[in-house]
VEXTOR-286590 format. One record per atom (N, C-alpha, C): x, y, z. Coordinates in steps of 0.02 Angstrom, whole numbers, padded with zeros to 5 digits, always signed. Layout:
REM residues N
XYZ/...
This chain:
REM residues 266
+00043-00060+00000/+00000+00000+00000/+00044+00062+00000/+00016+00095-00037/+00065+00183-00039/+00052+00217+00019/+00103+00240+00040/+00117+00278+00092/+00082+00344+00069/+00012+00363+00105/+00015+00444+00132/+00038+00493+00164/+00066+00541+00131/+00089+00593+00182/+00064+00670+00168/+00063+00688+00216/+00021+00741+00244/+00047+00814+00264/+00122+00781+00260/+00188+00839+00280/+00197+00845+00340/+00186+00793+00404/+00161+00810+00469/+00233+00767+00506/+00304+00773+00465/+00368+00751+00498/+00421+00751+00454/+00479+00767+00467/+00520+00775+00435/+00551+00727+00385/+00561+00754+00325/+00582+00679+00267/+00651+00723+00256/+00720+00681+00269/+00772+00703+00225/+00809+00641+00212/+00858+00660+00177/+00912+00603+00165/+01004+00622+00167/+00979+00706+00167/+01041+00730+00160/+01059+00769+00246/+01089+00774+00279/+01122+00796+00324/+01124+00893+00314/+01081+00921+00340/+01094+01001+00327/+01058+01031+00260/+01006+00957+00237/+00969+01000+00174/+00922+01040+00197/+00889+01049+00139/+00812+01081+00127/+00801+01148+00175/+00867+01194+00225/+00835+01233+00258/+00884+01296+00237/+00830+01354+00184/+00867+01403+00166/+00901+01455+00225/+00937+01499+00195/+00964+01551+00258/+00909+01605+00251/+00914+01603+00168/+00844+01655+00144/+00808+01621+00135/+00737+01635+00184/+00685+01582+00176/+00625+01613+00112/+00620+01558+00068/+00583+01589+00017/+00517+01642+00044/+00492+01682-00009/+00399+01728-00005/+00368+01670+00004/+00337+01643+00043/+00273+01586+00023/+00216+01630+00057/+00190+01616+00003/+00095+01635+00018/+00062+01613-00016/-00001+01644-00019/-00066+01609-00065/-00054+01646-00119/-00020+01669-00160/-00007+01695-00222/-00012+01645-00283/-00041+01643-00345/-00052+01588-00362/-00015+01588-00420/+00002+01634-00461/+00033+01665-00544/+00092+01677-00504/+00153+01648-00555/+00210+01640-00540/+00237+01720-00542/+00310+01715-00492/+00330+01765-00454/+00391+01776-00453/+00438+01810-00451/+00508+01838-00435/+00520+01801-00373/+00578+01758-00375/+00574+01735-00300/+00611+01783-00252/+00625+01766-00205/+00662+01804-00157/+00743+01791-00179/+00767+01829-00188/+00843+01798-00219/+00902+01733-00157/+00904+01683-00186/+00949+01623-00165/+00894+01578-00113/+00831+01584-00114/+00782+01563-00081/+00766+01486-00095/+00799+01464-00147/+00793+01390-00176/+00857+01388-00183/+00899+01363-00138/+00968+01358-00163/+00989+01302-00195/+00955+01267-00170/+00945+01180-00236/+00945+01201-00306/+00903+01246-00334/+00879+01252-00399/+00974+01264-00431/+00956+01235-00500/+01012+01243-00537/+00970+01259-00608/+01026+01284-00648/+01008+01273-00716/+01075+01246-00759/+01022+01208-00784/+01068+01150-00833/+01060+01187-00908/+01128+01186-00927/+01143+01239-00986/+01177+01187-01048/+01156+01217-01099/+01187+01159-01173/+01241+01211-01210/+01280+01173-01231/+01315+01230-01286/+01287+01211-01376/+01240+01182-01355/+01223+01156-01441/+01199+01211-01475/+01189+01274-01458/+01158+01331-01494/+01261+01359-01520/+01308+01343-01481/+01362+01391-01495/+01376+01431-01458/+01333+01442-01401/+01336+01471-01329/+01302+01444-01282/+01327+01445-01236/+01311+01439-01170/+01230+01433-01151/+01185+01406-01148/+01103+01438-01141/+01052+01382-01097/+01005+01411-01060/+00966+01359-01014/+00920+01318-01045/+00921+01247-01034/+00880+01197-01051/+00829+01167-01020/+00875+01178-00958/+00803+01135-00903/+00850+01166-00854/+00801+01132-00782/+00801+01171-00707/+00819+01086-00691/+00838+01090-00620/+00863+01028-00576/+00864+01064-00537/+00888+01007-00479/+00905+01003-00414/+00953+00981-00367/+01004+01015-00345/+01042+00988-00321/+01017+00926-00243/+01048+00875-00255/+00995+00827-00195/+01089+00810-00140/+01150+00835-00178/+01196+00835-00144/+01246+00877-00172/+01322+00868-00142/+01362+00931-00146/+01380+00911-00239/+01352+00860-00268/+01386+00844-00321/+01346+00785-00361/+01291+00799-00334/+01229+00741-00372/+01168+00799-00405/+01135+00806-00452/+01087+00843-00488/+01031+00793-00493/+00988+00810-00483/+00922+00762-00510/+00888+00820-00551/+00873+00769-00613/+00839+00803-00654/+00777+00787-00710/+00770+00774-00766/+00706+00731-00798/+00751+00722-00860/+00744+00661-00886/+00773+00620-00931/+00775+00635-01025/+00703+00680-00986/+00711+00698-01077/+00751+00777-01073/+00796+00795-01022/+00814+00849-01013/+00903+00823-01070/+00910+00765-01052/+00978+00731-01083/+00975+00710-01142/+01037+00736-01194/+01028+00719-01270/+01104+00696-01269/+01123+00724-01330/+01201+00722-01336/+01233+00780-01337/+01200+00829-01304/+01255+00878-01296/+01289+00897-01249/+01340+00943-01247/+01388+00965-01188/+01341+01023-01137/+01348+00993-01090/+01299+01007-01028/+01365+01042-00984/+01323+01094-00935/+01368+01112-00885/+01317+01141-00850/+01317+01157-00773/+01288+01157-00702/+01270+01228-00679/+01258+01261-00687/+01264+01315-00648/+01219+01319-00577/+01268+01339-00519/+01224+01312-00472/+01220+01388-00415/+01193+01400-00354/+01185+01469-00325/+01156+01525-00388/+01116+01515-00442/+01092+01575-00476/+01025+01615-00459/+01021+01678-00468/+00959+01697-00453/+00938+01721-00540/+00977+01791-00552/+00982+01796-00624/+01028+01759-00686/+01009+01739-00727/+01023+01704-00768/+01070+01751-00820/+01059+01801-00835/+01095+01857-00868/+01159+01884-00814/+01155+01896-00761/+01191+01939-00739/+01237+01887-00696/+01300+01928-00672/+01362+01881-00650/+01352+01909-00595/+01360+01835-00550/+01352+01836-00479/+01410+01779-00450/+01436+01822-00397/+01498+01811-00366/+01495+01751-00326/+01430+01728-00291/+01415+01676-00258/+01394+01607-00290/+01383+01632-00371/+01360+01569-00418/+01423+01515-00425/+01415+01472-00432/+01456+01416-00455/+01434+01350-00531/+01498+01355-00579/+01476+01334-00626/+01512+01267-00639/+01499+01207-00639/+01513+01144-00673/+01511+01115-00708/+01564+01080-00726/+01535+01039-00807/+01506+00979-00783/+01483+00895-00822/+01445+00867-00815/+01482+00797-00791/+01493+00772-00749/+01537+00699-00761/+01506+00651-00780/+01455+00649-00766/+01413+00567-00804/+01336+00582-00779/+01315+00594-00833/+01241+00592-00832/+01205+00521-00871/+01148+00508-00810/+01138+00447-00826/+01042+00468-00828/+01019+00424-00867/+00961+00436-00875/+00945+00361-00841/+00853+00357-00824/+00835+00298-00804/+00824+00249-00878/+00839+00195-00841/+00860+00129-00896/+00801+00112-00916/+00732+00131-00900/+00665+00110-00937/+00603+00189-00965/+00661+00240-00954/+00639+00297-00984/+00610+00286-01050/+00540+00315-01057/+00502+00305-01109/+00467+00365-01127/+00511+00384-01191/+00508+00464-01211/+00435+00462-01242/+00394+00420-01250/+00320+00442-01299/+00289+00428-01238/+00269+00413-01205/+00261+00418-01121/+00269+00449-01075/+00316+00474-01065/+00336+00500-01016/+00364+00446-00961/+00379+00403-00977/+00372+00346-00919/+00449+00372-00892/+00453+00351-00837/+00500+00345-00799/+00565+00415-00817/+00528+00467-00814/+00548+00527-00835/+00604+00565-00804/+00666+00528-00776/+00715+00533-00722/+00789+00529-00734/+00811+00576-00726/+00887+00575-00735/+00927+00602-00682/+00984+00581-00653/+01038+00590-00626/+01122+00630-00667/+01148+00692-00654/+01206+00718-00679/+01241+00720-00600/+01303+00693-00636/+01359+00703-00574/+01395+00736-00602/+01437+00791-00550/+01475+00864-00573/+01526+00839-00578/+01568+00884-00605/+01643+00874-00648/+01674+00870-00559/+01659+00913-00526/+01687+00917-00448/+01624+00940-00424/+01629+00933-00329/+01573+00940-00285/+01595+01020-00282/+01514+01051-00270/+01544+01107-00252/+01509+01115-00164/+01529+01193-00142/+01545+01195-00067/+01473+01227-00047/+01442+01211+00002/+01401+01231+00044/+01376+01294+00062/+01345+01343+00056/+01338+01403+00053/+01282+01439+00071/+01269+01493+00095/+01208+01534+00095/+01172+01531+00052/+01205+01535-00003/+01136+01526-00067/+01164+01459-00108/+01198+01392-00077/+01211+01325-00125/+01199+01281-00053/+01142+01243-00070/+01121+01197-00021/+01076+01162-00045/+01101+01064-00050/+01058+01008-00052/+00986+01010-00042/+00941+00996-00080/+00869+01001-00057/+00847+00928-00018/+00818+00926+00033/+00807+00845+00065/+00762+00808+00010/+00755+00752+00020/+00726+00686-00018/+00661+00665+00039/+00647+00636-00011/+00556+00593+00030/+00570+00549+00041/+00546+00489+00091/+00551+00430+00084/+00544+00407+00064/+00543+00342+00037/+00529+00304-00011/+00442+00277-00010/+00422+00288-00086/+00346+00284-00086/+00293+00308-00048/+00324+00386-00024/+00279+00432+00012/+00252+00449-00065/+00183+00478-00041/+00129+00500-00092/+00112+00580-00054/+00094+00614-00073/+00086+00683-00061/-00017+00688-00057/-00050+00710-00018/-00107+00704+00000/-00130+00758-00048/-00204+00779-00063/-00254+00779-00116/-00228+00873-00085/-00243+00919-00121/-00215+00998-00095/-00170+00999-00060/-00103+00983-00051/-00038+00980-00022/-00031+01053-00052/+00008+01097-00024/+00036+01174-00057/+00111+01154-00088/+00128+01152-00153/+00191+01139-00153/+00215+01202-00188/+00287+01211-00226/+00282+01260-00247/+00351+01248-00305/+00308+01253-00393/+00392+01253-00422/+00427+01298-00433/+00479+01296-00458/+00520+01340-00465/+00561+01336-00525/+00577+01382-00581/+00627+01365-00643/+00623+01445-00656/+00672+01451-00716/+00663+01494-00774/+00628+01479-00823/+00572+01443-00843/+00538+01429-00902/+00520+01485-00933/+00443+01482-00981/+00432+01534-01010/+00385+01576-00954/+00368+01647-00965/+00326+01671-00915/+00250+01669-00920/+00258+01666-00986/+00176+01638-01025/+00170+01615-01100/+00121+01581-01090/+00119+01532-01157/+00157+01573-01229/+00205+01531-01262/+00252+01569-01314/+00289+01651-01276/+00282+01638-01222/+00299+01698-01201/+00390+01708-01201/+00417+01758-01181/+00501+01747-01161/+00520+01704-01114/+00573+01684-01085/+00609+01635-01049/+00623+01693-00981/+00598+01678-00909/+00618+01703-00884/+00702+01716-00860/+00712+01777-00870/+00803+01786-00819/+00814+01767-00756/+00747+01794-00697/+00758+01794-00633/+00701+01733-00637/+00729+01695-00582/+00706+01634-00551/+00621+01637-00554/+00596+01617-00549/+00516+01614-00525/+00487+01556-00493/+00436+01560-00423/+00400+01518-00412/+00336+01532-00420/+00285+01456-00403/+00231+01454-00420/+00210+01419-00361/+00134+01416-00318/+00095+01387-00302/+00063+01337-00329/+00064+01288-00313/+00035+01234-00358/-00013+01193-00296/-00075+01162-00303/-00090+01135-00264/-00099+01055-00288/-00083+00984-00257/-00063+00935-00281/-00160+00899-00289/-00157+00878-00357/-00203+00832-00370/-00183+00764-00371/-00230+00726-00342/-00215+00647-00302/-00213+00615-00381/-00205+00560-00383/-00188+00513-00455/-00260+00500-00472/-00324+00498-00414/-00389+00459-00442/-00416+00511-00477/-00397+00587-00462/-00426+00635-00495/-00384+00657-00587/-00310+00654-00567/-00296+00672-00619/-00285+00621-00661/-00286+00546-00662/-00270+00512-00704/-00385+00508-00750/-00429+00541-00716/-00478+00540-00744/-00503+00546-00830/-00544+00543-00870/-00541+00538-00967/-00501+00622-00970/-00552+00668-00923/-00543+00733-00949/-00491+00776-00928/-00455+00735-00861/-00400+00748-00864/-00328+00719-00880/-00298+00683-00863/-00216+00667-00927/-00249+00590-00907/-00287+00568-00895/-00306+00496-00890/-00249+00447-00909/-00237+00396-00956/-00205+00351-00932/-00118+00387-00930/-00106+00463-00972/-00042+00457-00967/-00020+00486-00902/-00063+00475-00838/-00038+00495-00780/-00042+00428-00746/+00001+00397-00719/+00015+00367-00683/+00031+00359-00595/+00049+00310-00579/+00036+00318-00514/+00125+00350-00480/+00176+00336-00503/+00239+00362-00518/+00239+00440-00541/+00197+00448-00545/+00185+00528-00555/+00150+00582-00494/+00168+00628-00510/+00134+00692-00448/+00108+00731-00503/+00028+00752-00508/+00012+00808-00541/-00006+00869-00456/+00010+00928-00495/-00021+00989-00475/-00025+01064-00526/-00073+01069-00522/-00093+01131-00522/-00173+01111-00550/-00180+01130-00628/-00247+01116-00647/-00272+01170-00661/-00291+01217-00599/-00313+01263-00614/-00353+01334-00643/-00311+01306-00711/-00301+01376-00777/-00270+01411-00753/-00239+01426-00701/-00201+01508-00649/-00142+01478-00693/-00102+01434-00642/-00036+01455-00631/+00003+01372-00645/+00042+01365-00683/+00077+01282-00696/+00097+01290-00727/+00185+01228-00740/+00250+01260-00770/+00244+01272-00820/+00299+01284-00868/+00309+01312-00918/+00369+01279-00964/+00386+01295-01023/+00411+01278-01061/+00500+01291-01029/+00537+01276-01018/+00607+01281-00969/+00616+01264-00899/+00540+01247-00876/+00525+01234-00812/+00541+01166-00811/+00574+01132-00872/+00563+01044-00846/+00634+01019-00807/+00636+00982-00814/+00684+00946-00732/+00687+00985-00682/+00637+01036-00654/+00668+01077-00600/+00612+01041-00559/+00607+01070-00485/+00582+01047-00430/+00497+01039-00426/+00494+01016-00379/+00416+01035-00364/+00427+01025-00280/+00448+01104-00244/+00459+01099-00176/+00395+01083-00137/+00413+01071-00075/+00353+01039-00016/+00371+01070+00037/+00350+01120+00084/+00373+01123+00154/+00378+01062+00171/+00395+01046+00251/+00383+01021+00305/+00379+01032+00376/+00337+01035+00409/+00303+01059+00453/+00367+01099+00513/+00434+01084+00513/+00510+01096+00547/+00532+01152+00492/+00518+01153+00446/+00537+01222+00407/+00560+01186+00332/+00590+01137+00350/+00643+01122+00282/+00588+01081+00235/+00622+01093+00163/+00606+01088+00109/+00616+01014+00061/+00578+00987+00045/+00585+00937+00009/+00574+00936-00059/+00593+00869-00115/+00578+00905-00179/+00548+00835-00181/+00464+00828-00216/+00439+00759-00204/+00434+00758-00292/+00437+00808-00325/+00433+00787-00392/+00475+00831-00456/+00491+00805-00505/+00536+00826-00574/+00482+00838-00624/+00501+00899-00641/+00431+00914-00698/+00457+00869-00761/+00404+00838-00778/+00398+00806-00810/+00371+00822-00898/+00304+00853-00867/+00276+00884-00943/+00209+00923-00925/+00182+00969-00962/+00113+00990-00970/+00074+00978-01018/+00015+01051-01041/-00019+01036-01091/+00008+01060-01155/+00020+01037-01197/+00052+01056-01267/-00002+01132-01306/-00065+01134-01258/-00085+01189-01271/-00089+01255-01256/-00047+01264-01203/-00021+01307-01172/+00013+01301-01090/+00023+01353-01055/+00066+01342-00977/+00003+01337-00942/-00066+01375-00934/-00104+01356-00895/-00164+01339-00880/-00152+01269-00928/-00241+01243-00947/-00275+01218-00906/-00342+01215-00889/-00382+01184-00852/-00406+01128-00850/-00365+01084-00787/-00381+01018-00793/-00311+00975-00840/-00261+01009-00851/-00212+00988-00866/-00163+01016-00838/-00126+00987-00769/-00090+01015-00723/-00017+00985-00750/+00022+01028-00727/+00092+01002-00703/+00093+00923-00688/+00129+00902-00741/+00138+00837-00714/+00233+00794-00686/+00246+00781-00641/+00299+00767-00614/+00324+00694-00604/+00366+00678-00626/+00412+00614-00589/+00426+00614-00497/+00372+00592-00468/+00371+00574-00389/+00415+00531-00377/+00475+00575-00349/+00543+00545-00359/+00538+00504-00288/+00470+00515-00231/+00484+00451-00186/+00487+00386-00236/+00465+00366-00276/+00465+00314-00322/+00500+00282-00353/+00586+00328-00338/+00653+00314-00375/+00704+00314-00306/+00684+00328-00264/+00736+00329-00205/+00781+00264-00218/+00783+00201-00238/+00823+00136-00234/+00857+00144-00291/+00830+00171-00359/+00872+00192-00398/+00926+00267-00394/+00902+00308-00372/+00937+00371-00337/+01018+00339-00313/+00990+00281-00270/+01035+00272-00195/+01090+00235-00236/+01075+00191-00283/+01092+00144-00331/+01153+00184-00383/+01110+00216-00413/+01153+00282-00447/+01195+00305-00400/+01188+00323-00368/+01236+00362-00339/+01304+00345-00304/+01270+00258-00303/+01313+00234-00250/+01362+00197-00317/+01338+00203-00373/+01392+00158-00421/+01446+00205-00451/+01452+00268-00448/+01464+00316-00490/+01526+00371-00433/
């Protein structure tokens, strides 16, 4: 039976994660926002040089001083590198730290017309150091499930609205989590939501965006610190905030043995 959780005790895995120095804006705000600058210090952006420069592809998470979790269709064949402590994406910041990629591994039953098993792991060229604004996000336990309106909240540079520009400065969102019996329903992503999955939002307000994929889907916990229970996975191909087609995520309690596995071979 799947574990319910409710957020009512502390889930980590890492020693000193999930608790910022700058504690993010959280409120009932629902349309994504400027965050508080270094407020997600997990968040990274994963950058390609396949354009000929430098440029953001997807969002991750740092889950250690030198492990990224991220979503599988975020990995191709190009030259990847880390950037980690960012708030603006344009502007140079003295506290940012940038890495190249040592072995990025995607999951071994990833199924790109699916979405199935939508999960990838990058290990950094080197670990980097602990910081006011560079800090591990904690992990869930294994096969915790997140309860029906949980408040979570993502976070990326995606677009800011449908075909819109790519945000510079960070942004979060309110998302509220829909249970699997609701969102796997005809009218909503029915069978391509699974039980390995976390949807939230729905809405029409507010749900990711096009650059928003491998980045987080944070969770308080009731002690302050922060967990990341899901990897954006995908939305509606008809825009960032359709109704009844939420954010859908890789519920990475669901990969913890592979996480541990990965990490521990590498």
């Amino acid at each position: 039976m799947r574990r319910l959780v409710v957020l009512t005790f502390m889930v980590t895995s890492v020693c000193g994660c999930g608790l910022p120095t700058y504690p993010p804006a959280v409120d009932r705000v629902v349309a994504g926002v400027d965050v508080r600058p270094y407020s997600w210090p997990w968040q990274v952006s994963l950058q390609s040089d396949s354009s000929g420069r430098w440029s953001h592809v997807c969002g991750g998470t740092l889950i250690t001083l030198e492990w990224v979790l991220t979503a599988a269709h975020c990995i191709s064949h190009s030259t990847y590198r880390v950037e980690v402590g960012k708030h603006s994406l344009e502007a140079s910041e003295e506290n940012s730290i940038t890495r190249g990629v040592s072995h990025s591994i995607t999951h071994e039953d990833y199924n790109i017309f699916l979405s199935r098993n939508d999960i990838a792991l990058i290990k950094l060229s080197s670990p980097v150091v602990s910081s006011d604004t560079i800090m591990p996000a904690c992990l869930p336990q294994p096969n915790a499930v997140l309860s029906h309106g949980t408040a979570c909240y993502i976070t990326g540079w995606g677009r800011l609205s449908t075909d819109g520009p790519m945000a510079d400065v960070l942004q979060q969102a309110l998302l509220l989590v829909v249970d699997h019996d609701t969102c796997s329903q005809p009218d909503w992503w029915s069978v391509l939501a699974t039980d390995k999955m976390v949807c939230a939002g729905g809405d029409g307000i507010s749900a990711g965006c096009n650059g928003d994929s491998g980045g987080p889907l944070n969770c308080q916990n009731p002690d302050g610190t922060w967990t990341v229970y899901g990897v954006v996975s995908f939305g509606s191909g008809q825009g960032c905030n359709v109704f009844k087609k939420p954010t859908v995520f890789t519920q990475v309690s669901s990969y913890m043995s592979w996480i541990d596995k990965v990490t521990s071979n590498y």
